[in-house]
PDB file of N, CA, C, O and CB in Angstrom:
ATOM      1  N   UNK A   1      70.555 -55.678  -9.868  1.00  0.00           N
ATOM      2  CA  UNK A   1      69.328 -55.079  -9.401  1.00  0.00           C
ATOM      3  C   UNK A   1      68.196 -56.056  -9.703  1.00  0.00           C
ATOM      4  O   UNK A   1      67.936 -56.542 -10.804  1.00  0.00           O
ATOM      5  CB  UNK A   1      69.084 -53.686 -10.065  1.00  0.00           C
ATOM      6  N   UNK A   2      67.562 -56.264  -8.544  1.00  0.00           N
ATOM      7  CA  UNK A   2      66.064 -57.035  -8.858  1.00  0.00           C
ATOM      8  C   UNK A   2      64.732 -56.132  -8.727  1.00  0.00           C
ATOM      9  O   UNK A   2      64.576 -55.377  -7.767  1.00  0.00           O
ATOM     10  CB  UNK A   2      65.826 -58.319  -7.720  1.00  0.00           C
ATOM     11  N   UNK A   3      63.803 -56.262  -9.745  1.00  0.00           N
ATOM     12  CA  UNK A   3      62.638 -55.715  -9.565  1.00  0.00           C
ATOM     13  C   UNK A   3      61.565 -56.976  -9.665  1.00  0.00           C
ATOM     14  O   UNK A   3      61.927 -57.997 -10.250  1.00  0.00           O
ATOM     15  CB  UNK A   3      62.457 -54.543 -10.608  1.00  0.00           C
ATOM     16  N   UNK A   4      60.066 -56.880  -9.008  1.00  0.00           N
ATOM     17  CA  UNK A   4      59.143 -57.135  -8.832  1.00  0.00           C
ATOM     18  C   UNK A   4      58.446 -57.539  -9.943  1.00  0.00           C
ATOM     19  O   UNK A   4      59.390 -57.825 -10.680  1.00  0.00           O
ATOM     20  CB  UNK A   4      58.789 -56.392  -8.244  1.00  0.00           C
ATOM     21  N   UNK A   5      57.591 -57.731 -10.489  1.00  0.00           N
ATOM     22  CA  UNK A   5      56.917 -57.727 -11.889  1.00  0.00           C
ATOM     23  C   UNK A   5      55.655 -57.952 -11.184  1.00  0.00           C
ATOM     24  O   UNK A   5      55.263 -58.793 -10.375  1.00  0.00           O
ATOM     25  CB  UNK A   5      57.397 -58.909 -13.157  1.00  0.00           C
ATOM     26  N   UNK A   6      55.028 -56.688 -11.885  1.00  0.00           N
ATOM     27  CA  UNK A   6      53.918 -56.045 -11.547  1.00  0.00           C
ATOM     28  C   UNK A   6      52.588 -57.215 -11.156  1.00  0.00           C
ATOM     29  O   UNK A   6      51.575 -57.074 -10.471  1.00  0.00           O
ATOM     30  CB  UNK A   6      53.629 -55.039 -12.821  1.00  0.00           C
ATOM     31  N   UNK A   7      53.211 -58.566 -12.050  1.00  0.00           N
ATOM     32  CA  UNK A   7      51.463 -59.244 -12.651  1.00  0.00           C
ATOM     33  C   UNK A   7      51.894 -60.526 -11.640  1.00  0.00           C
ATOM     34  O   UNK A   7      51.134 -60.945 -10.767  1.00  0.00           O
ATOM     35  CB  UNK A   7      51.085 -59.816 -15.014  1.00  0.00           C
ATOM     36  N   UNK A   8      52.919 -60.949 -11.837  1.00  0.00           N
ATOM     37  CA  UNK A   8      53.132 -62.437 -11.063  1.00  0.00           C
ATOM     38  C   UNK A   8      53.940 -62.522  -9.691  1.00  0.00           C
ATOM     39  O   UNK A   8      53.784 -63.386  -8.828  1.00  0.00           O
ATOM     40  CB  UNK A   8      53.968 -63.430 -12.055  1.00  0.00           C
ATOM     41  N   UNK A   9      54.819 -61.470  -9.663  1.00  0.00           N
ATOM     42  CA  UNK A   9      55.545 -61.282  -8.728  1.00  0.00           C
ATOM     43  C   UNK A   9      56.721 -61.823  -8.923  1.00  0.00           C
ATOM     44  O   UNK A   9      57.243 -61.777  -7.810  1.00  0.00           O
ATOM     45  CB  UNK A   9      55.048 -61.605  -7.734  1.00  0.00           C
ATOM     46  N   UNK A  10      57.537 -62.357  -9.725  1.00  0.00           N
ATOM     47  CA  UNK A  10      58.352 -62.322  -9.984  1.00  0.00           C
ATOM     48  C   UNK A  10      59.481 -61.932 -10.198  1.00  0.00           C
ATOM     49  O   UNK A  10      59.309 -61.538 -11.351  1.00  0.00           O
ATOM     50  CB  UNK A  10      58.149 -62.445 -10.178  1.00  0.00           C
ATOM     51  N   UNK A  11      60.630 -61.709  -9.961  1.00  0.00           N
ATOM     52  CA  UNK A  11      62.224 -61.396  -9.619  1.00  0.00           C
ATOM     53  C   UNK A  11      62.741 -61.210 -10.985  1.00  0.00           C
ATOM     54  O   UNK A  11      62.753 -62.267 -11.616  1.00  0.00           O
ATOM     55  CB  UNK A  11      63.137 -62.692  -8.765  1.00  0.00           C
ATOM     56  N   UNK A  12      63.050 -60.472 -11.450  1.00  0.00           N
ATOM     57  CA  UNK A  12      63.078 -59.968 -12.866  1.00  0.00           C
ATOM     58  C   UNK A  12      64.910 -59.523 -12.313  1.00  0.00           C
ATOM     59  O   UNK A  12      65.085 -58.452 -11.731  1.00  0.00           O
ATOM     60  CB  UNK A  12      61.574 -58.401 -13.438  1.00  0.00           C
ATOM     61  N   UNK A  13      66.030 -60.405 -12.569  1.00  0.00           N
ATOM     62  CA  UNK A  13      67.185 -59.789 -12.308  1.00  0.00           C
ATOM     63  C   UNK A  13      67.572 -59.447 -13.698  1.00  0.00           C
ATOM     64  O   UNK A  13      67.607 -60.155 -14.705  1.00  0.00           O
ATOM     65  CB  UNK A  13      68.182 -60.617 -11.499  1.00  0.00           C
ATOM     66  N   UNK A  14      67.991 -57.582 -13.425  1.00  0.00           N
ATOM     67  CA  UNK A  14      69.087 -56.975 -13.973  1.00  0.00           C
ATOM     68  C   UNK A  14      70.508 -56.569 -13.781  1.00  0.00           C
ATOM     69  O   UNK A  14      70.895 -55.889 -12.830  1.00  0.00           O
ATOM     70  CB  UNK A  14      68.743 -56.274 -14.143  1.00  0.00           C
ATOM     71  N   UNK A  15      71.412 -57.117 -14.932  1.00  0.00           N
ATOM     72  CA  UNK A  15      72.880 -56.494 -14.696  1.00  0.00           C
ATOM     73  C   UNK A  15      72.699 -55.397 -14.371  1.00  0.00           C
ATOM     74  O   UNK A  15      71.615 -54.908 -14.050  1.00  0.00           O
ATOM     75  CB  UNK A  15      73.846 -56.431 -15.741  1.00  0.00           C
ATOM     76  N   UNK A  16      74.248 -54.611 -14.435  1.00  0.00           N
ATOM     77  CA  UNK A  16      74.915 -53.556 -14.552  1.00  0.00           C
ATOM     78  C   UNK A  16      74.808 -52.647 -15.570  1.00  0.00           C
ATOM     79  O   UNK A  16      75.297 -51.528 -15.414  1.00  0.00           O
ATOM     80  CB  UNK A  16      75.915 -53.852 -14.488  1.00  0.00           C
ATOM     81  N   UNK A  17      73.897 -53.127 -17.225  1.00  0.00           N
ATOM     82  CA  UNK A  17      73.724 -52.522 -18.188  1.00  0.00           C
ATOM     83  C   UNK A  17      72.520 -52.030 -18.115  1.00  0.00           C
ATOM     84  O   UNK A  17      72.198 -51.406 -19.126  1.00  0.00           O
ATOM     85  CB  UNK A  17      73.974 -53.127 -19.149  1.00  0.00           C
ATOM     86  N   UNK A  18      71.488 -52.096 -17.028  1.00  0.00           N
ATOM     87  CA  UNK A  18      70.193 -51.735 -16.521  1.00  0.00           C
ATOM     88  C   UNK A  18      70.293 -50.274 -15.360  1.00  0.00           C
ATOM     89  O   UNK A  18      69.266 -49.632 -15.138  1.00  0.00           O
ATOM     90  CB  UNK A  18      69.591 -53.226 -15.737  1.00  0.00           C
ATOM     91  N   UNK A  19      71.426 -49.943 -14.798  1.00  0.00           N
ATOM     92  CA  UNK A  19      71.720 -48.884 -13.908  1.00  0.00           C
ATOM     93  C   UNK A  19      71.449 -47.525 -14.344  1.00  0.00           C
ATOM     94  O   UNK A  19      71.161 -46.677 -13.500  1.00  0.00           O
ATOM     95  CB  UNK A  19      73.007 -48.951 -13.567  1.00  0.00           C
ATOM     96  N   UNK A  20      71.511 -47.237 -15.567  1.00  0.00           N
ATOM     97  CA  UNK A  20      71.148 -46.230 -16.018  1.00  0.00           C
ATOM     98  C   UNK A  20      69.862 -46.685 -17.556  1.00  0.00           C
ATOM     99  O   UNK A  20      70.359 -47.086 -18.609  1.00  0.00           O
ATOM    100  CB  UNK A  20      72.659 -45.425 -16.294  1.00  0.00           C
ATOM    101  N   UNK A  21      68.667 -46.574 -17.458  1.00  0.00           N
ATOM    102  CA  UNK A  21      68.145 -47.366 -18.474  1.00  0.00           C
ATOM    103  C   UNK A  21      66.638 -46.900 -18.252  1.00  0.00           C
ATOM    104  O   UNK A  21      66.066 -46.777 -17.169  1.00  0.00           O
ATOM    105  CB  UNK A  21      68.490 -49.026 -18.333  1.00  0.00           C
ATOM    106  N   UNK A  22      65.867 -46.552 -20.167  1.00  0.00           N
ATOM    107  CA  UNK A  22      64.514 -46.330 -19.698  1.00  0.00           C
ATOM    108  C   UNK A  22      64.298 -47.289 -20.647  1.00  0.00           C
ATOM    109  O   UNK A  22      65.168 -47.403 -21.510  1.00  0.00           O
ATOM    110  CB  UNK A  22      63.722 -44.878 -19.702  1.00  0.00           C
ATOM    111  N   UNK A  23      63.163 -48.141 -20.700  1.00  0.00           N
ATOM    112  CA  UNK A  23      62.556 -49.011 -21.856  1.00  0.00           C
ATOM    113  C   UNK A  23      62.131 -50.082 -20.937  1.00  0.00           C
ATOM    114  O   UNK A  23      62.074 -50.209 -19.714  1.00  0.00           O
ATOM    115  CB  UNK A  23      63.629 -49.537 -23.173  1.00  0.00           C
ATOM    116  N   UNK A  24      61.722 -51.146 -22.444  1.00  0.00           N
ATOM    117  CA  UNK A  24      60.964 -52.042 -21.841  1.00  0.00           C
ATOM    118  C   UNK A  24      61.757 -53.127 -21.490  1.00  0.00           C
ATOM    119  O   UNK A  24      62.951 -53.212 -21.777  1.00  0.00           O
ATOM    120  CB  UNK A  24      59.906 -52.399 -22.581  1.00  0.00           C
ATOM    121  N   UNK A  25      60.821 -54.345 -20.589  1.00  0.00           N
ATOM    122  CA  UNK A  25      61.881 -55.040 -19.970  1.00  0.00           C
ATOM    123  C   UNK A  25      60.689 -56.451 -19.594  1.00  0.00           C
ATOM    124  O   UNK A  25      59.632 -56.246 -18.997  1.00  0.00           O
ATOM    125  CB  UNK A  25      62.770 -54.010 -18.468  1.00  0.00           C
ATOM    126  N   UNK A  26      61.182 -58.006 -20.136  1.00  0.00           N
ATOM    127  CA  UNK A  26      59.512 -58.518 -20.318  1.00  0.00           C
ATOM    128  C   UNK A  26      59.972 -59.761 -19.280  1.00  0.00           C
ATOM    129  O   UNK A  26      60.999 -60.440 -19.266  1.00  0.00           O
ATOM    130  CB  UNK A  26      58.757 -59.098 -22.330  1.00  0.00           C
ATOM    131  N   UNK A  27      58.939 -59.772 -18.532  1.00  0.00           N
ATOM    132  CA  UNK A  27      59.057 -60.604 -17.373  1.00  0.00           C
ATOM    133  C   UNK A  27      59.170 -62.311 -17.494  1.00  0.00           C
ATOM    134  O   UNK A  27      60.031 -62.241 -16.618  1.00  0.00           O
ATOM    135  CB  UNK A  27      57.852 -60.238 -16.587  1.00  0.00           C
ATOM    136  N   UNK A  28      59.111 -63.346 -17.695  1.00  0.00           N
ATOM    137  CA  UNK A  28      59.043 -64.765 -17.457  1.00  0.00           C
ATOM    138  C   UNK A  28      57.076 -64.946 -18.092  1.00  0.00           C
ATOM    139  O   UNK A  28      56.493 -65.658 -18.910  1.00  0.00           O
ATOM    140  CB  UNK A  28      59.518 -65.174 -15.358  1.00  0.00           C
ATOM    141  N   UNK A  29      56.751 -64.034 -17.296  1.00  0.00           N
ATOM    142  CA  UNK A  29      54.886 -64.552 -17.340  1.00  0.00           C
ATOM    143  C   UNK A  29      54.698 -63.682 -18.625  1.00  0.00           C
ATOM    144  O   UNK A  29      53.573 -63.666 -19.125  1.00  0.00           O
ATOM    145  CB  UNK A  29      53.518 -63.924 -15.668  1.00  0.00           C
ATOM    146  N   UNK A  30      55.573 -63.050 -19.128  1.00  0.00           N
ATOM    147  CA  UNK A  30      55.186 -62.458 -20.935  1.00  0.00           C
ATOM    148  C   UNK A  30      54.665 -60.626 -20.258  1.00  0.00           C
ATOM    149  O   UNK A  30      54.720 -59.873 -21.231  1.00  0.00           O
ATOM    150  CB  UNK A  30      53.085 -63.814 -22.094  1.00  0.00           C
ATOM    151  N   UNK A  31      54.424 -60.191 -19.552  1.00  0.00           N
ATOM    152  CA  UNK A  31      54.176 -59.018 -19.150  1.00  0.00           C
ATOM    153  C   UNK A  31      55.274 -58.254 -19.233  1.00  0.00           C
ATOM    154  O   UNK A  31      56.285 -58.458 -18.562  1.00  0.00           O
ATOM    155  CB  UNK A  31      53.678 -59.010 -18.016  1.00  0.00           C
ATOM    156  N   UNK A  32      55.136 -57.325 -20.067  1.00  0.00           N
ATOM    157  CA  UNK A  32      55.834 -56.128 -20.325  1.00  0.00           C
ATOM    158  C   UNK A  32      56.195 -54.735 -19.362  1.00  0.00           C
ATOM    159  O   UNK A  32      55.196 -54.114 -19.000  1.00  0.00           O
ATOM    160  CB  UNK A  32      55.154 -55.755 -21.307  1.00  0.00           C
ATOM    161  N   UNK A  33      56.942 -54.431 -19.113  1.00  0.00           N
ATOM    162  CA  UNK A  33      57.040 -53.623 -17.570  1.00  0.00           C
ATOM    163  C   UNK A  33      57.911 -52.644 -18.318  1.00  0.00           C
ATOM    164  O   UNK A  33      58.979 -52.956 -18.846  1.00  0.00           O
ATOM    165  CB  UNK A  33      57.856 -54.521 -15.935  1.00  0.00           C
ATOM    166  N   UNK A  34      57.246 -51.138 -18.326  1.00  0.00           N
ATOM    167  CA  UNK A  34      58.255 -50.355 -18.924  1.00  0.00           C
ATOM    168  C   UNK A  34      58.841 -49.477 -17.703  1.00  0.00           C
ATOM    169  O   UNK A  34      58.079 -48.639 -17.220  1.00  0.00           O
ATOM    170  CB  UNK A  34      57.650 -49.463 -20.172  1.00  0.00           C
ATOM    171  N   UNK A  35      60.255 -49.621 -17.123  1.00  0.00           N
ATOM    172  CA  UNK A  35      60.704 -49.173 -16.379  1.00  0.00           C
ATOM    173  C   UNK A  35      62.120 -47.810 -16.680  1.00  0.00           C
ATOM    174  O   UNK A  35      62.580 -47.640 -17.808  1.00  0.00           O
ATOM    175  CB  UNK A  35      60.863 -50.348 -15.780  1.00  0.00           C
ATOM    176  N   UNK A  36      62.508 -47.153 -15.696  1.00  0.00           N
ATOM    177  CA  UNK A  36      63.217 -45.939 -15.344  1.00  0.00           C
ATOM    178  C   UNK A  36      64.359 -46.415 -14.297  1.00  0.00           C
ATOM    179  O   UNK A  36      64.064 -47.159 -13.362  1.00  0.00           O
ATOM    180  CB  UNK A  36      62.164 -44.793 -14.706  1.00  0.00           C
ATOM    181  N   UNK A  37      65.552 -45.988 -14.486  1.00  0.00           N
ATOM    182  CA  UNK A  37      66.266 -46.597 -13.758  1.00  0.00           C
ATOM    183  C   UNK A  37      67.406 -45.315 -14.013  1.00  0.00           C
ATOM    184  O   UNK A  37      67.739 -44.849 -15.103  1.00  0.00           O
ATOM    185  CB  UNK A  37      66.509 -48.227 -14.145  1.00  0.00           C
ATOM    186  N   UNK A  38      67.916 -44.882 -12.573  1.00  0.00           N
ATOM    187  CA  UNK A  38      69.186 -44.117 -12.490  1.00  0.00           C
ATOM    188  C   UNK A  38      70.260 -44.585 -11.164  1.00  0.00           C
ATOM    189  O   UNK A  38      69.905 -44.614  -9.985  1.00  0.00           O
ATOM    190  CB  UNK A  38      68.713 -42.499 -12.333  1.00  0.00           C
ATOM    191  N   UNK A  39      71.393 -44.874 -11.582  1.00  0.00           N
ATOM    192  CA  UNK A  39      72.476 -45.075 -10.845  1.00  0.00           C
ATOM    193  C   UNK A  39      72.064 -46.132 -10.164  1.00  0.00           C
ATOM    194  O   UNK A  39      72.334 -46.279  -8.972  1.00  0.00           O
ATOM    195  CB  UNK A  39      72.940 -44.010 -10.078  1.00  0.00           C
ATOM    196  N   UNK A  40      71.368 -46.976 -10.858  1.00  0.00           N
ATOM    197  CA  UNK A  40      71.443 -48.464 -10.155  1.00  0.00           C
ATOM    198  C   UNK A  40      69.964 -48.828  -9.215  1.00  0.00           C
ATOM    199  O   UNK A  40      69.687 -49.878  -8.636  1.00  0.00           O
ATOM    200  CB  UNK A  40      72.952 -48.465  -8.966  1.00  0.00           C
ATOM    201  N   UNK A  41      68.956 -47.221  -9.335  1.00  0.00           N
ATOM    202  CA  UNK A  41      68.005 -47.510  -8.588  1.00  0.00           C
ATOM    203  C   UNK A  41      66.579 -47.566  -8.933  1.00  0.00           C
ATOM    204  O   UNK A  41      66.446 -46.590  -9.671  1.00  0.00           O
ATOM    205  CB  UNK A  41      68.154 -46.830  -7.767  1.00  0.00           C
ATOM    206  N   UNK A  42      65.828 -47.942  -8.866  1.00  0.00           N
ATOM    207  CA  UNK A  42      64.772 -48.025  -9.799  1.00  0.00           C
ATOM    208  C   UNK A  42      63.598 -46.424  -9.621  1.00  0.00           C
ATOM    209  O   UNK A  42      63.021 -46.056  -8.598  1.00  0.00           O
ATOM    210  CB  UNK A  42      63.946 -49.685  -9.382  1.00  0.00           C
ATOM    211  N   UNK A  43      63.579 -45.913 -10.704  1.00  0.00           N
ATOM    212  CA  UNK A  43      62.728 -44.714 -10.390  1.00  0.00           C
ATOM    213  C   UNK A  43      60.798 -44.767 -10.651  1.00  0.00           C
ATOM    214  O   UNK A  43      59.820 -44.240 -10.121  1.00  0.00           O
ATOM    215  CB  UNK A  43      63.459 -43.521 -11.445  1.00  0.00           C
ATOM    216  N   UNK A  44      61.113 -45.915 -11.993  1.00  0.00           N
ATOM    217  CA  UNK A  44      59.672 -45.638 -12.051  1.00  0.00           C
ATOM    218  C   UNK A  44      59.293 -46.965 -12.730  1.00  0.00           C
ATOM    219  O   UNK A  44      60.176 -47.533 -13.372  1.00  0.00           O
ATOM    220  CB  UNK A  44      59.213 -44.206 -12.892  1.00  0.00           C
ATOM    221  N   UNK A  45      57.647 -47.708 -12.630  1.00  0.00           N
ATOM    222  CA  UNK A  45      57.661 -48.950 -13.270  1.00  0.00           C
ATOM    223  C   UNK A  45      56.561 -48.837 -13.687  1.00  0.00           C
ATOM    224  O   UNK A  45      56.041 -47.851 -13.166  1.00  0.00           O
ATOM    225  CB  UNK A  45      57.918 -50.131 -12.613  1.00  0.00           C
ATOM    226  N   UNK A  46      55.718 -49.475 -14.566  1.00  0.00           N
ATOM    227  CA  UNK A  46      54.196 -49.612 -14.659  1.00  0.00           C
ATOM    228  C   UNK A  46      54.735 -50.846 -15.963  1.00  0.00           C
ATOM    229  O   UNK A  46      55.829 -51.059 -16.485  1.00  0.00           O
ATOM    230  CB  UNK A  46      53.003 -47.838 -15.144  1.00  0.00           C
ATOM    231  N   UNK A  47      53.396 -51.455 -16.129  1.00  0.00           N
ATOM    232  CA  UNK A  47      52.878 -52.360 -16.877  1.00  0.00           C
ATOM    233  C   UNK A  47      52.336 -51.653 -18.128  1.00  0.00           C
ATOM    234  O   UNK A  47      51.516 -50.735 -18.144  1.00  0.00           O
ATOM    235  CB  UNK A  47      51.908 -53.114 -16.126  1.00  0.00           C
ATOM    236  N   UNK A  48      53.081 -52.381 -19.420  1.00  0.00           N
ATOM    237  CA  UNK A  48      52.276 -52.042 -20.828  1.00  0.00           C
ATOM    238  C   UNK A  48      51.189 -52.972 -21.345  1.00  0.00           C
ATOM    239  O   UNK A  48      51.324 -54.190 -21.451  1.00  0.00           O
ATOM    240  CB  UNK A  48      53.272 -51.996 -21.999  1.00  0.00           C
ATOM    241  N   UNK A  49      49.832 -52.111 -21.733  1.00  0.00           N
ATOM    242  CA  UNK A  49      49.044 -52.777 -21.989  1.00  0.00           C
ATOM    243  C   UNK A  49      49.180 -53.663 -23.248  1.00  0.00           C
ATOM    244  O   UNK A  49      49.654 -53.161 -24.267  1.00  0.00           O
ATOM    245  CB  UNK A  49      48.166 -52.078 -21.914  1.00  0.00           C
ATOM    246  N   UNK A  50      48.840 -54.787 -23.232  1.00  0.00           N
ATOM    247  CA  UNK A  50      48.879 -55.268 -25.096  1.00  0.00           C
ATOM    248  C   UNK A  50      48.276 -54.823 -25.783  1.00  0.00           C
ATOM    249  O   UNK A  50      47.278 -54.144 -25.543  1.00  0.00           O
ATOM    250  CB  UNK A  50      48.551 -56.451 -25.624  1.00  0.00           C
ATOM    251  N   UNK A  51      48.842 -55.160 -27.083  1.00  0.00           N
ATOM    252  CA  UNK A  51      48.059 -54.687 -28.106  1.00  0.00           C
ATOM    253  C   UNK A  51      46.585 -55.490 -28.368  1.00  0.00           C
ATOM    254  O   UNK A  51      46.500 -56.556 -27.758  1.00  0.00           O
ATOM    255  CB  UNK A  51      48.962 -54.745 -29.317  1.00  0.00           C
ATOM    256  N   UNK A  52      45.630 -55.183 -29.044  1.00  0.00           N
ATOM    257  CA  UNK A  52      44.764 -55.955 -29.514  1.00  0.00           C
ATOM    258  C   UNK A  52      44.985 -57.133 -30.368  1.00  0.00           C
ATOM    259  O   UNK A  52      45.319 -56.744 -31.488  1.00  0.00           O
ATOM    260  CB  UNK A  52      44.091 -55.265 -30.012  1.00  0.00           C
ATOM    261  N   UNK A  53      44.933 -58.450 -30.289  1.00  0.00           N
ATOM    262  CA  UNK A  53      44.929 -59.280 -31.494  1.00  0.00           C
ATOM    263  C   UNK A  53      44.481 -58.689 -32.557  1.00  0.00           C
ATOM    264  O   UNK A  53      45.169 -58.466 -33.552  1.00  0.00           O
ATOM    265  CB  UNK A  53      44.239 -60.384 -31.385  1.00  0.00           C
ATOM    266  N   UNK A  54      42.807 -58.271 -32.370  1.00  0.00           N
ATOM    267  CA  UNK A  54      42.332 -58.474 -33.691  1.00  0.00           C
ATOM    268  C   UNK A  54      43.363 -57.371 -34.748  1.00  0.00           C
ATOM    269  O   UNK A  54      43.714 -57.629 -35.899  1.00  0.00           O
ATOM    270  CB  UNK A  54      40.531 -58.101 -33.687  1.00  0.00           C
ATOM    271  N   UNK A  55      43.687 -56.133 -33.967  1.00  0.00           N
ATOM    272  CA  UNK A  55      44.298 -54.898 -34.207  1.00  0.00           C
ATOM    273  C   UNK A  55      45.394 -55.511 -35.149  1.00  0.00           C
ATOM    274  O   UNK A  55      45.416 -55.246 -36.350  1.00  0.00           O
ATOM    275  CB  UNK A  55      44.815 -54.047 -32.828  1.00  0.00           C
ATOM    276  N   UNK A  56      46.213 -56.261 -34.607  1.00  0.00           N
ATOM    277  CA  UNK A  56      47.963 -56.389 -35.524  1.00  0.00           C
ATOM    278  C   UNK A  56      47.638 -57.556 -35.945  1.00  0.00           C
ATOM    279  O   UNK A  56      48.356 -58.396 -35.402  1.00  0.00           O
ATOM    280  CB  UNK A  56      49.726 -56.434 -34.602  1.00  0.00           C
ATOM    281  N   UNK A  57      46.504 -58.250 -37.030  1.00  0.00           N
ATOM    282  CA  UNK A  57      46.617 -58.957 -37.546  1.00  0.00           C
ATOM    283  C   UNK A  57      46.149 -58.549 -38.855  1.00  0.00           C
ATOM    284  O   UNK A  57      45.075 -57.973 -39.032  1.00  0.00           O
ATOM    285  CB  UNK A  57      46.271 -59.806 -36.965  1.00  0.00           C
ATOM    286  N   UNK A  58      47.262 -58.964 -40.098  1.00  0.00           N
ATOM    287  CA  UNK A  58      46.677 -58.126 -41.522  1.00  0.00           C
ATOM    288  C   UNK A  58      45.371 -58.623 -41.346  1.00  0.00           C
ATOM    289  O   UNK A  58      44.940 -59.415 -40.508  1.00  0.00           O
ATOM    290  CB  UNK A  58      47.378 -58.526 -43.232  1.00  0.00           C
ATOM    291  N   UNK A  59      44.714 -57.934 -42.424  1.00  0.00           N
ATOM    292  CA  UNK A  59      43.148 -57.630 -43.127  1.00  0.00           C
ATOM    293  C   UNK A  59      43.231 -58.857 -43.581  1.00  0.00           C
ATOM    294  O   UNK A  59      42.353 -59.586 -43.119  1.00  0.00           O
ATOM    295  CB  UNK A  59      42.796 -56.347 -44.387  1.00  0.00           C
ATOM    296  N   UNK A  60      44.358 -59.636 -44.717  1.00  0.00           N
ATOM    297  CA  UNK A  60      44.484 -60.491 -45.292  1.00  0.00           C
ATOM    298  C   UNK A  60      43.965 -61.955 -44.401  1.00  0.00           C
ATOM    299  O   UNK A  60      43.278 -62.875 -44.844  1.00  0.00           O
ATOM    300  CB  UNK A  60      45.770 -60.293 -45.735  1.00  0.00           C
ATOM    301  N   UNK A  61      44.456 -61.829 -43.240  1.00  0.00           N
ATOM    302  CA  UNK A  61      44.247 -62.764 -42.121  1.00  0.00           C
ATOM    303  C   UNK A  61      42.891 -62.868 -41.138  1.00  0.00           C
ATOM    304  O   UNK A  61      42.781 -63.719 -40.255  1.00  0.00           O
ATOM    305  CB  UNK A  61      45.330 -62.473 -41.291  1.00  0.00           C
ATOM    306  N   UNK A  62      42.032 -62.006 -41.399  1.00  0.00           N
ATOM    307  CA  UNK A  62      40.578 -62.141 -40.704  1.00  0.00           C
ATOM    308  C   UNK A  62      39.624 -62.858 -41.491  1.00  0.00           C
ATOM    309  O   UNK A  62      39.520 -63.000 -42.709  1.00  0.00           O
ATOM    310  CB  UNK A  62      39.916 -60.778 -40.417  1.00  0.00           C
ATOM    311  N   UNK A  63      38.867 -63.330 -40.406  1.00  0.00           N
ATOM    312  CA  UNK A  63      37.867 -64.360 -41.355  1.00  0.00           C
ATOM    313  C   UNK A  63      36.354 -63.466 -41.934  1.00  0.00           C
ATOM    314  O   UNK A  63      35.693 -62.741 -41.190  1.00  0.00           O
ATOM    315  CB  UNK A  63      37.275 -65.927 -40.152  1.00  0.00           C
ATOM    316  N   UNK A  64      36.117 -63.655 -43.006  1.00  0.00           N
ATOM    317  CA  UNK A  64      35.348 -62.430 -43.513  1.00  0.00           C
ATOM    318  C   UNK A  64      33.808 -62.873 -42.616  1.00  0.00           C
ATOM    319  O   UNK A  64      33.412 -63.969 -42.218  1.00  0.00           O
ATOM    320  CB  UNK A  64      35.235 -62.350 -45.585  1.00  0.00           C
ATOM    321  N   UNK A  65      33.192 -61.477 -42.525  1.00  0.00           N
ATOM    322  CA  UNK A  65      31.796 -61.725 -42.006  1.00  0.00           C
ATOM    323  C   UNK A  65      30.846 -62.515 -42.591  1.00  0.00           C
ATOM    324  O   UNK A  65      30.630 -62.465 -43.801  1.00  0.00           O
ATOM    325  CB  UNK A  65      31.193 -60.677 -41.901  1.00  0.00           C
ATOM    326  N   UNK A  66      30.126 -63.402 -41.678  1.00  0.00           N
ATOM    327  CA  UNK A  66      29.273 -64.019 -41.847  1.00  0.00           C
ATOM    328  C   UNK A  66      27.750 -63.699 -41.654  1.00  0.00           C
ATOM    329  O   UNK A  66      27.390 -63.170 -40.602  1.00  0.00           O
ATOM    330  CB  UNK A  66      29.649 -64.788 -41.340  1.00  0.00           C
ATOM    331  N   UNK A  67      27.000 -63.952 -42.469  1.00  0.00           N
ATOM    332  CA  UNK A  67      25.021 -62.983 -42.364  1.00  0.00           C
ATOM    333  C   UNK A  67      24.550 -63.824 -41.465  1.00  0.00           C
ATOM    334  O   UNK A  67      23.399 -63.700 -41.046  1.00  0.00           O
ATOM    335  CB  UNK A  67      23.592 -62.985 -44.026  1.00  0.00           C
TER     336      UNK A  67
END
């Protein structure tokens, strides 16, 4: 099965272990596509947003404010 990828257009081929399958699935261009899949056909797709940098980086790791 081939799907589309939402951002570049890209050909995202899946086996046979994708025919029945919900989760994520990450394209060539790094875009995350969380898709739905029954009996081999694709039901549903959208794009996951990223996370924030500043968000998932420890406290330990930010540069403290400057006046």
């Amino acid at each position: 099965m081939r799907i589309n990828c939402l951002a570049c257009g890209h050909k995202v081929e899946l086996d046979d272990a994708y025919d029945d399958f919900e989760g994520l699935v990450k394209c060539l261009c790094g875009t995350m596509l969380e898709i739905r899949t029954e009996e081999g056909k694709l039901k549903a797709i959208k794009m996951v947003e990223p996370l924030a940098r500043a968000a998932a980086k420890p406290k330990g790791m930010q540069r403290p404010a400057t006046p």
